[in-house]
KEKE-3310 file (N, C-alpha, C; in steps of 0.2 Angstrom, whole numbers, plus 5000, padded with zeros to 4 digits):
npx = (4932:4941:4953:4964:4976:4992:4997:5009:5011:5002:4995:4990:4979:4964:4949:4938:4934:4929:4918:4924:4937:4954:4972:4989:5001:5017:5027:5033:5024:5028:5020:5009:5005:5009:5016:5029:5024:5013:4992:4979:4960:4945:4933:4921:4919:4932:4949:4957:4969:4975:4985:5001:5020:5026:5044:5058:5075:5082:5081:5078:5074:5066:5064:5056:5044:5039:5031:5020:5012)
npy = (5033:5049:5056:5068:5075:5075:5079:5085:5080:5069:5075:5086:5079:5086:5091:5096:5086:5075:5060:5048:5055:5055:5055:5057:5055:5063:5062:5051:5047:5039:5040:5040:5029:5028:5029:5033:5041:5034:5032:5038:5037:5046:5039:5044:5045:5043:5043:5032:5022:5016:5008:5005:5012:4998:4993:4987:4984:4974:4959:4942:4933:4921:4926:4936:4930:4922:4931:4932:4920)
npz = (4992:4994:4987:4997:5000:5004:5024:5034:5047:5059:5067:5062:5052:5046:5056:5051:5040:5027:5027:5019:5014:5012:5017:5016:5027:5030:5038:5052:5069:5082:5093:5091:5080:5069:5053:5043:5028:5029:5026:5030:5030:5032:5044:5048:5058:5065:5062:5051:5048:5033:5031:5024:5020:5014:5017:5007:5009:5008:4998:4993:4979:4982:4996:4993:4987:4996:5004:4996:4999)
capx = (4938:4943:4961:4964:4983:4996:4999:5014:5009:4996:4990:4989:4975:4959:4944:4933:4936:4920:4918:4931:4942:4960:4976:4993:5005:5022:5032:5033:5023:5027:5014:5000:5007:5011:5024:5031:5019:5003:4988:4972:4954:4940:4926:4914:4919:4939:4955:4958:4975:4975:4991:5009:5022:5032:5049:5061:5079:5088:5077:5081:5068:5062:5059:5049:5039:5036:5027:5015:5010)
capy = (5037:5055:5058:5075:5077:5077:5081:5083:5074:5066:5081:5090:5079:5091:5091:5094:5079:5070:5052:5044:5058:5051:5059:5054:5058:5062:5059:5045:5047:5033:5040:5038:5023:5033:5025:5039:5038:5031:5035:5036:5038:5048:5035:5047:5046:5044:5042:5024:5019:5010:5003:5010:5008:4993:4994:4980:4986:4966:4954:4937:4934:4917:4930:4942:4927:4919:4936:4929:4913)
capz = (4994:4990:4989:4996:4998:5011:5028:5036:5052:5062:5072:5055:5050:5047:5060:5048:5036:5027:5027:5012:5012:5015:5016:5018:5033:5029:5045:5057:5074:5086:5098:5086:5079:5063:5049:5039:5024:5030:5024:5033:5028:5039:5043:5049:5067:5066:5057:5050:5045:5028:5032:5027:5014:5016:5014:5008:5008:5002:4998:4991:4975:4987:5000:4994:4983:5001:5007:4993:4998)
cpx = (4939:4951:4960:4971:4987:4997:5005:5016:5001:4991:4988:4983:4969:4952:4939:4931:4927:4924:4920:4936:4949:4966:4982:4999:5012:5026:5029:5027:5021:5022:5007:5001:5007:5017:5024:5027:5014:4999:4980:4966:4950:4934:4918:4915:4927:4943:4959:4962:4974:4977:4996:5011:5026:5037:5054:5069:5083:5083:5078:5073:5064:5060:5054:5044:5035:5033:5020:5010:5004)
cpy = (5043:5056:5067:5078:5073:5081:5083:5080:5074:5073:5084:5089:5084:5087:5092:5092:5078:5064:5051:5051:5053:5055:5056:5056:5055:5058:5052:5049:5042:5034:5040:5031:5023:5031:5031:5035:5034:5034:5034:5038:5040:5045:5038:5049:5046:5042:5034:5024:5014:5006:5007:5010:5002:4993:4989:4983:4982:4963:4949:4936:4927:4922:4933:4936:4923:4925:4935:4923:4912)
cpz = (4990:4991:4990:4996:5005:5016:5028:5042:5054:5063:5066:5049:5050:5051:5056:5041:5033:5024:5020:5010:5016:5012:5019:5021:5031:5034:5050:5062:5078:5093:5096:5082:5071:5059:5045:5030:5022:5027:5025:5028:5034:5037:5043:5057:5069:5060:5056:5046:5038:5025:5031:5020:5016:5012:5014:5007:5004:5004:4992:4986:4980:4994:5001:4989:4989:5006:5004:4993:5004)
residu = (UNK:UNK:UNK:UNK:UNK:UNK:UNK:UNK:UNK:UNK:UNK:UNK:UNK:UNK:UNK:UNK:UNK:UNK:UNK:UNK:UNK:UNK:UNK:UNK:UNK:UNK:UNK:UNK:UNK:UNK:UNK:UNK:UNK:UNK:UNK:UNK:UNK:UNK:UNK:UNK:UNK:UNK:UNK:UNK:UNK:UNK:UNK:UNK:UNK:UNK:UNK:UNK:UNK:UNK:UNK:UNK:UNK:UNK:UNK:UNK:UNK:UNK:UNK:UNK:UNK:UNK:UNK:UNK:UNK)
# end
């Protein structure tokens, strides 16, 4: 993986990417299935999610210990 920076959205990704660059998309886009601060990687043939941020707003320390198990 090359970190190259950020976008500001999807569409914003670069078309001509090399395999293990990965960039990380500002905004949401629920038509791309897009969580504000994704961050894909170019496989070689498309743009692969490599998940998100996960956000915990309250969480009880037995909660977040049972995301671990």
């Amino acid at each position: 993986y090359e970190v190259m920076g950020s976008v500001n959205n999807y569409a914003d990704l670069p078309t001509d990417a090399e395999k293990g660059h990965v960039y990380n998309v500002v905004n949401a886009d629920t038509a791309n299935n897009v969580r504000a601060g994704d961050n894909f990687v170019w496989t070689g043939s498309e743009w692969d999610n490599l998940g998100g941020v996960l956000q915990i707003d309250v969480a009880t320390t037995s909660e977040i210990e049972a995301l671990f198990v």
